[in-house]
C-alpha positions as CSV (number, residue, x, y, z in Angstrom):
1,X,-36.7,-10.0,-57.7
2,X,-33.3,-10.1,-55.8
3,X,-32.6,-13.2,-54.3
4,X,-31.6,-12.5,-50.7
5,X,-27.5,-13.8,-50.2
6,X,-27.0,-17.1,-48.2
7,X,-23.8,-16.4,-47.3
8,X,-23.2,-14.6,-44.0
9,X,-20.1,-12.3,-43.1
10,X,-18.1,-14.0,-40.6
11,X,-18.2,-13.0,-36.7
12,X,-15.3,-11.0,-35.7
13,X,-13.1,-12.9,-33.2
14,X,-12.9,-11.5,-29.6
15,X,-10.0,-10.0,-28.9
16,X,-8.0,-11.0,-25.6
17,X,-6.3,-7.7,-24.7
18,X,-7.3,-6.3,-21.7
19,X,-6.9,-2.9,-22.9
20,X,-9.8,-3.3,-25.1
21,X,-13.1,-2.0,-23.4
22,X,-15.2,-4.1,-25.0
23,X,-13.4,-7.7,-24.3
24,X,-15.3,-9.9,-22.4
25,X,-15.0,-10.8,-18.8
26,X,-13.6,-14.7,-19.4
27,X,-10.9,-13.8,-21.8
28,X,-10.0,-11.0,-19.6
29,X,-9.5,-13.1,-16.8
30,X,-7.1,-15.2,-19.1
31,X,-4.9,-12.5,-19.9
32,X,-4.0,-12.1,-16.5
33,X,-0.5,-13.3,-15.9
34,X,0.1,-16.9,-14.6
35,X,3.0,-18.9,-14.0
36,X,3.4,-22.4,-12.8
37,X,5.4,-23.1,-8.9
38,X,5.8,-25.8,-7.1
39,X,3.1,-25.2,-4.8
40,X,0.9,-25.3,-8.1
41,X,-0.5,-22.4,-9.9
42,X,0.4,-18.8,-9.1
43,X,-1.1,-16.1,-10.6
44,X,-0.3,-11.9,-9.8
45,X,-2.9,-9.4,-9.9
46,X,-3.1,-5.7,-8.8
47,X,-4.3,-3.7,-6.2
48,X,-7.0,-1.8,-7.0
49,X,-8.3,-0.2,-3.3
50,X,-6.5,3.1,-2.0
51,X,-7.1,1.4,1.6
52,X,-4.4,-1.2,0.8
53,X,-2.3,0.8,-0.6
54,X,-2.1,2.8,2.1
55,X,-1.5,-0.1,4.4
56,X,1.7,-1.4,2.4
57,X,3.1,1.7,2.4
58,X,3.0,2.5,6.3
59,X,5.1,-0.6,6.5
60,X,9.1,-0.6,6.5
61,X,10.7,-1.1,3.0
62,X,12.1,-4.4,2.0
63,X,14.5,-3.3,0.2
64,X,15.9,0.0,-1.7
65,X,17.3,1.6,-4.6
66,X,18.6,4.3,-5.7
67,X,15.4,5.1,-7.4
68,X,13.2,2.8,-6.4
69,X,11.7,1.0,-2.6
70,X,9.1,-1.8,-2.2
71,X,6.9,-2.8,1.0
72,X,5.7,-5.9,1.5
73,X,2.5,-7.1,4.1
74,X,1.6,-10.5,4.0
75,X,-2.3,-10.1,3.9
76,X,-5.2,-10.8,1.5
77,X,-6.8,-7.5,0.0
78,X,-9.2,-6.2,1.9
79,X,-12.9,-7.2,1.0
80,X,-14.7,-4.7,-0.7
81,X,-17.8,-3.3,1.1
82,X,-20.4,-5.4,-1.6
83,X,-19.8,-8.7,-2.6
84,X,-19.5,-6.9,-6.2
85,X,-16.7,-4.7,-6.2
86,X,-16.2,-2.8,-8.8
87,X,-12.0,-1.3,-10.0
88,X,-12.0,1.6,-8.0
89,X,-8.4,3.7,-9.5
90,X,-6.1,5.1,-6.2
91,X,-5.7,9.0,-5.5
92,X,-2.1,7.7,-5.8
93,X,-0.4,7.5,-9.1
94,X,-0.9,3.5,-8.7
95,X,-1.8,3.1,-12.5
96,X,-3.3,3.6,-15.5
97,X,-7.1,4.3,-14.9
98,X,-8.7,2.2,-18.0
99,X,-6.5,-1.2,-17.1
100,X,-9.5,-3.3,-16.3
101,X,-8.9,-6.4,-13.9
102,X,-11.0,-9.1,-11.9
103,X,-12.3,-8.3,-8.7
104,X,-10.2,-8.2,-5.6
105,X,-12.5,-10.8,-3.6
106,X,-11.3,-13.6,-4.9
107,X,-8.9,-15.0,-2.1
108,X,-7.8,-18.1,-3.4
109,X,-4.9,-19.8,-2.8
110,X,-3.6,-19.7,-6.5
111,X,-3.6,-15.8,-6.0
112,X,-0.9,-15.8,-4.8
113,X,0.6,-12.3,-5.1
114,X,-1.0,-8.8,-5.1
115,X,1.0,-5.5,-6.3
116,X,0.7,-1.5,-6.7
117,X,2.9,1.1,-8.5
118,X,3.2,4.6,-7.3
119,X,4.9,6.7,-9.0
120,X,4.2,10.1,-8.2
121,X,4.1,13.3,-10.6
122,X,7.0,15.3,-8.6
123,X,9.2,12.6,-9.3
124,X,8.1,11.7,-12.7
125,X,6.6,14.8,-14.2
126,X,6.0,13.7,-17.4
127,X,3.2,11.5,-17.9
128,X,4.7,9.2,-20.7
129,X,7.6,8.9,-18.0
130,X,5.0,7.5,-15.6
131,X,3.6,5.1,-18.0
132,X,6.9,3.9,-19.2
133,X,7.9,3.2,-15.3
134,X,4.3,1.4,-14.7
135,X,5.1,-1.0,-17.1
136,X,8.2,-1.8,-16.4
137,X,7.2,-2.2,-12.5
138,X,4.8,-4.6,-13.9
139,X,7.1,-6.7,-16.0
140,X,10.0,-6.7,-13.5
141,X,7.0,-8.1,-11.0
142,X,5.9,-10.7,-13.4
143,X,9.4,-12.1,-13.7
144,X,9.9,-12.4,-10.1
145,X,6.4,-13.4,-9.3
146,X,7.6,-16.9,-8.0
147,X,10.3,-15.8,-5.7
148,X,8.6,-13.2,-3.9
149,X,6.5,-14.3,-0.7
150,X,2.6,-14.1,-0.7
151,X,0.8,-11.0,0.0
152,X,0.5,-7.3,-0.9
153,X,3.5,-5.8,-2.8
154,X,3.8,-2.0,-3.4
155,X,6.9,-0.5,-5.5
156,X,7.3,3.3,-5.1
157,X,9.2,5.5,-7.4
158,X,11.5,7.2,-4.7
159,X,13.6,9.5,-6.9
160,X,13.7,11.3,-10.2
161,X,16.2,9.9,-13.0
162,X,18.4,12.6,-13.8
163,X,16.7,14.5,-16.6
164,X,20.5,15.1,-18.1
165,X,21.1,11.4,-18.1
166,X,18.2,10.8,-19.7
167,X,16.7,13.3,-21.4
168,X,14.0,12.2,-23.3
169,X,10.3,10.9,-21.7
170,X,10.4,7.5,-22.8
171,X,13.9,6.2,-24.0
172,X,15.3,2.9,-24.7
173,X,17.6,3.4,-22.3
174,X,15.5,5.0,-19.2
175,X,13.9,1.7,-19.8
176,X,16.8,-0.7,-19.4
177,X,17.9,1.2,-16.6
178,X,14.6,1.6,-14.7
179,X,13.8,-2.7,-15.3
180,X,17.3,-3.4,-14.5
181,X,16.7,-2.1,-11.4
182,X,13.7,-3.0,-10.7
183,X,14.3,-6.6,-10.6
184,X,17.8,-6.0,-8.7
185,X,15.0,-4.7,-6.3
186,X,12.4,-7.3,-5.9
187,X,15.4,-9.9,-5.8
188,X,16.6,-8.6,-3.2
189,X,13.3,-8.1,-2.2
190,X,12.6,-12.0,-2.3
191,X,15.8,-12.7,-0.6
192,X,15.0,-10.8,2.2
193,X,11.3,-12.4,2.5
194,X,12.8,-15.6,2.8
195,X,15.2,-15.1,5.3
196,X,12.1,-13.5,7.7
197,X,10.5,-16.5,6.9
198,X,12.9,-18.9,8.2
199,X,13.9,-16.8,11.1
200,X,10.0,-17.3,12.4
């Protein structure tokens, strides 16, 4: 007679990467980025609702280049219609449509920052382009998180790189350019921000 095994295999440990569909809600909500400030803890999350996108973007730029613009409106998302919203992915090219995030209803002060990424197809026709240029939106915006003013923050791909320039769809150095950029932009960006806010 076989003797059933005490032993147990051990539980797999959950992973914390949001890109994983099967993480749990709490560890998700701990991969999203936070930074310390002096005003105490910031933290950036993304816009999820076409309705606020829209609203950023009828706004006047805060700054430019040559490939890139950002708006800025210093608002809270706009509550969902139910008290649970659920990720609702933009017409726009705003992102990748499996990123999973926490609900846009939470207005607390430690959220402190709110941002989108368009990138649209004619300008980036090449969908590992696109993705390449998400990211580094997202990284530039997680550097300057702490500089730039509270409220909703849209960057907008504005102009193609020159496919001769930079040939292939994902390159090291399409990427150095586009984050080099990029945070040139949201500096400037921040410094422009602050000196609206002083003038009122």
């Amino acid at each position: 007679m076989a003797v059933p095994s005490s032993t147990r295999a051990a539980p797999r440990a959950a992973s914390a990467w949001p890109s994983e569909p099967g993480a749990p809600a709490a560890i998700l909500s701990a991969a999203l980025i936070e930074r310390a400030s002096p005003q105490g803890p910031r933290m950036i999350r993304r816009l999820l609702r076409s309705a606020d996108f829209e609203r950023v973007l009828r706004t006047r730029t805060q700054a430019n280049t040559a490939h890139f613009t950002v708006h800025h409106v210093s608002d809270s998302p706009s509550a969902p219609a139910s008290a649970c919203s659920k990720s609702i992915t933009p017409k726009l090219s705003t992102g990748e449509a499996d990123a999973v995030l926490m609900p846009v209803n939470d207005f607390s002060a430690a959220v402190a920052v709110w941002f989108g990424a368009v990138v649209p197809k004619r300008h980036a026709r090449r969908s590992v382009t696109r993705t390449l240029l998400k990211r580094q939106i997202r990284a530039a915006m997680s550097v300057q998180q702490d500089a730039l003013a509270r409220g909703l923050w849209v960057v907008r791909l504005r102009a193609p790189f020159d496919r001769t320039v930079f040939p292939s769809a994902a390159s090291d150095a399409l990427k150095c350019a586009a984050r080099d950029e990029l945070e040139q932009l949201l500096a400037a960006a921040a410094r422009r921000a602050g000196r609206l806010a002083v003038d009122r």
